[in-house]
N, C-alpha and C positions, 0 to 999 in steps of 0.2 A: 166620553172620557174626561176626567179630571183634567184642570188646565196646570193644576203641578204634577200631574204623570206624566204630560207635553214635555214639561221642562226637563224632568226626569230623564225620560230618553232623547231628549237633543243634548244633553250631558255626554251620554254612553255611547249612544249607537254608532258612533264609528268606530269606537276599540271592543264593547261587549261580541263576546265569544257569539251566539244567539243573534243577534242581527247581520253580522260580519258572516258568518256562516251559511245563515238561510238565505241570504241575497246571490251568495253564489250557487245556491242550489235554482233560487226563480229566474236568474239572470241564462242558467245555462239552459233552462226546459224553455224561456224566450227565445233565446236561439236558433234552439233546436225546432221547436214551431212555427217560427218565420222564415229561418234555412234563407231563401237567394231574397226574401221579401225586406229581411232585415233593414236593409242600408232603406234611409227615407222614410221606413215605416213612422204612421203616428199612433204613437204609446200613450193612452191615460191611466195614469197611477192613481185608479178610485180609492179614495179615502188614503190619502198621501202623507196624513200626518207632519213629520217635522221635515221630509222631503230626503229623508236620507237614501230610498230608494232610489229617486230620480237621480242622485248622483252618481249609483251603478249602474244604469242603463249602458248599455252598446255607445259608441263614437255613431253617428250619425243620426240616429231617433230625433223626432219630434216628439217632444214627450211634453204631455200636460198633465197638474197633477191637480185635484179637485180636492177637498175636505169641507166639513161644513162646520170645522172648529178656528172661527178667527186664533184663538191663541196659537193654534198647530200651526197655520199658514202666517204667521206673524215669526216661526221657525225658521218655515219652508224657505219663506222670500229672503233670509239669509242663507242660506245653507245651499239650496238650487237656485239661486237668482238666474239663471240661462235657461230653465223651462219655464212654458205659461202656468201662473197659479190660479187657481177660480174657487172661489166660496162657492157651494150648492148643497146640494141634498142628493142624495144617490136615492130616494122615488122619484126624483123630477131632473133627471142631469139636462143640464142647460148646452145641449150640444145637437146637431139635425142628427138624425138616422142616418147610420152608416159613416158616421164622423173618424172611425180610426179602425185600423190594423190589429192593434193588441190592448185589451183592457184587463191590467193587473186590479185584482181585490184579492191583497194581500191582508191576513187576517181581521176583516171588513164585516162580511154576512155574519156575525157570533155579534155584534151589537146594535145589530136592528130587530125590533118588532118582529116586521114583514119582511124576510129572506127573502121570499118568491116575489114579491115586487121589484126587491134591488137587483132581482136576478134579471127580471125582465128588462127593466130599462138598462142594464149592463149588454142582455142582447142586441138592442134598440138601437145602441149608439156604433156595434161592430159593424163593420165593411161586410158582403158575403166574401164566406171564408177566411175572416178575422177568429181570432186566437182568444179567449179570455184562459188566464191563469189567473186560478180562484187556490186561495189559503185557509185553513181554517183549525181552530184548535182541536183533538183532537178526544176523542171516551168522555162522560159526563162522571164516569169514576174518577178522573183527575181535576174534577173542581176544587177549585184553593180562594185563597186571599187575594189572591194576582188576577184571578178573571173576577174577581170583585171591585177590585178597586182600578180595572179594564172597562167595570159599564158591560161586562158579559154577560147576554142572556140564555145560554148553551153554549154547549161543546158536541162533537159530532161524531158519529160513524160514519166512514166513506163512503157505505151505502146512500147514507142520507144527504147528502151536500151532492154527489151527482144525479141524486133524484129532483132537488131545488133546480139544479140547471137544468135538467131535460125536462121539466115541466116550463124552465121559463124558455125553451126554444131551442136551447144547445144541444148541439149533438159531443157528447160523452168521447173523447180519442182515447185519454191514460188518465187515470187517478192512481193513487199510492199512499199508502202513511207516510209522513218523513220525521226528519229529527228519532232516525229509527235507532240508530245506536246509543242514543242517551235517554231512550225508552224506560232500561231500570233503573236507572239512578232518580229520575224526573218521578215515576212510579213510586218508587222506594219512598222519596220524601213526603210525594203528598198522603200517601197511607200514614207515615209518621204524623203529621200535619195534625191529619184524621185521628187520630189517637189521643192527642194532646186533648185536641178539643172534646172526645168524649168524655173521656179521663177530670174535667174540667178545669186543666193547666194551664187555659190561655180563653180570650172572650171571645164572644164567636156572633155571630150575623146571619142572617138568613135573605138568600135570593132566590128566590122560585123554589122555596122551601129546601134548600140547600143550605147546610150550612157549614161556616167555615171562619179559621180566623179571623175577627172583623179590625183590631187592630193597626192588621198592616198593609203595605201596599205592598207593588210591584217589588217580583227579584230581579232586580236587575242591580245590583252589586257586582263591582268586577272584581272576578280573582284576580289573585294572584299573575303575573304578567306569563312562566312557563304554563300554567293551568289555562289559562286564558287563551292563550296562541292554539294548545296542543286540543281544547275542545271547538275551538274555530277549525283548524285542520279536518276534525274529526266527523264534523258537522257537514263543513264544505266538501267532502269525501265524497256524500251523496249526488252531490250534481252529474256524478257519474251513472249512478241506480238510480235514484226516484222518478223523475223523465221516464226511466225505460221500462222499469221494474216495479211490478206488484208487491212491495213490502207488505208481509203480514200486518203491522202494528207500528205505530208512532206516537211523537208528542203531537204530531201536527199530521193533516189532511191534505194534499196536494191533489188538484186538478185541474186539467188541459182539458179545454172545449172548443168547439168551434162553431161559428157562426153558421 
């Protein structure tokens, strides 16, 4: 990822609708997977980014959060300065076998090469019977400008992201689509998008023969402050459903594994 998309979202991510809302959706399937293991458990937040996750973790985690982007973890070490931060590579995590309880790779496996490798050393580093909650964006129909200028190399059917994990060793508990209610709006625009750019009303790029606005980057502008509040609400709704329930369709992929 771009080291001004870093910046970008250490701006936002504590008021955008979109982060504030899916953090309550991973934070409560965390939970809900670790149940009485919680208190103590140690959390690594693979590919942690500007670290805003580690600051919703649960009251008691050991939480360490890894990236292999100095500019991200030059964020992080303001933002979570009370978790351990660690520069690596999620092919090689710099941690023994069986090093932690819960390993989040939140929206992580869509900017690697080799999925099935970071899957594997993501099992490597679980305790037996440790948790990975895995993120991932969701239909290669909703490719846009935003996983472009994200360094995205696909987008996923749920089928296929828990086949990455059970091939690298996890056993599959719940998967689900999530960000399931702002499905048509999220749909709606990037078909617009889509239009523009055939239409040839705006310049366009090409990544793995996909193409799409090349212009711009990430959406992450924040609405308006009732807009903003009422699709955070809308968003964080889920942490009720997606944990428990098979949603048809989403913007995003949601799955629980275990070691």
């Amino acid at each position: 990822m771009r080291a001004d998309e870093h910046e970008r979202m250490y701006r936002v991510e504590t008021r955008h609708f979109w982060f504030t809302g899916t953090r309550r959706v991973i934070v409560s399937a965390l939970e809900r997977a670790l149940g009485s293991r919680l208190a103590g458990a140690r959390v690594l937040d693979l590919g942690c980014g500007t670290g805003f996750t580690l600051t919703r973790l649960p009251d008691g985690v050991r939480s360490v959060g890894l990236d292999y982007s100095p500019a991200a973890l030059a964020f992080a070490r303001e933002r979570a300065s009370s978790s351990a931060l660690v520069r690596g590579s999620a092919y090689a995590l710099p941690f023994a076998d069986g090093s932690f309880d819960a390993v989040l790779a939140l929206d992580v496996l869509e900017h690697l090469d080799d999925d099935l490798a970071a899957a594997r050393e993501l099992r490597r580093v679980l305790a037996p019977g440790g948790v990975a909650i895995v993120t991932v964006p969701a239909f290669q129909a909703l490719w846009s400008a935003h996983d472009e200028a994200l360094d995205h190399r696909r987008r996923y059917r749920l089928s296929r992201i828990e086949a990455v994990l059970r091939d690298a060793g996890l056993t599959i508990e719940h998967g689900s689509y999530y960000n399931f209610f702002l499905f048509p709006a999220v749909a709606a625009a990037r078909l617009a998008e889509r239009a523009r750019v055939a239409m040839g009303l705006t310049r366009t790029s090409s990544t793995a023969g996909r193409s799409s606005p090349g212009a711009k980057g990430t959406d992450l502008r924040i609405p308006p402050a009732p807009i903003n509040d009422a699709l955070a609400a809308l968003l964080g709704a889920e942490r009720a459903i997606a944990p428990r329930m098979r949603l048809p369709f989403g913007v995003s992929c949601l799955v629980i594994a275990r070691a």
